[in-house]
N, C-alpha and C positions, 0 to 999 in steps of 0.2 A: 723623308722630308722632300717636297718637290723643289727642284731649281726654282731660282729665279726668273722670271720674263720682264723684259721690257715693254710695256705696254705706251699711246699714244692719248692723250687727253683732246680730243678735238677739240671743245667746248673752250678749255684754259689755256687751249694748242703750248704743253707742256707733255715731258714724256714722263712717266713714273714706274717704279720697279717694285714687282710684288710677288710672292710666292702663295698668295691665295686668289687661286683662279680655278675655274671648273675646266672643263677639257668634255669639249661635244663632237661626236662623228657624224656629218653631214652626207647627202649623197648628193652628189651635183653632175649634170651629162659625161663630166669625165674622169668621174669615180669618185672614190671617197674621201672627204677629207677632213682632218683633225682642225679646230677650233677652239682656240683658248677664250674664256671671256673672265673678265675683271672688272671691278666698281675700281674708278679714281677716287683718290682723296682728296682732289681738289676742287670736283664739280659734283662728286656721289653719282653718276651715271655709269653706265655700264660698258664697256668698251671689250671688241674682241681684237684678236691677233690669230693668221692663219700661221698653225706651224707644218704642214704639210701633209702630205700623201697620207694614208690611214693603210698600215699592211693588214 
């Protein structure tokens, strides 16, 4: 089961916590990096969280 995150609702600027989120590796000029993304339940939009570095 994946952890929990905390994630940010800009739209309802409310924070929410969920354990269903996808997890995408981006590449960006300074390397790779992991991205969580998640639907709020307060506005149904989509919101990410960078969790870091991608080994």
């Amino acid at each position: 089961m994946p952890e929990k995150l905390k994630f940010f609702d800009l739209k309802a600027k409310k924070y929410f916590e969920t354990d269903q989120y996808e997890v995408v590796v981006k590449e960006t000029k300074r390397g790779k990096i992991k991205i969580a993304f998640a639907v709020s339940p307060y506005s149904g939009k989509k919101f990410a969280r960078i969790l870091g570095p991608a080994k």
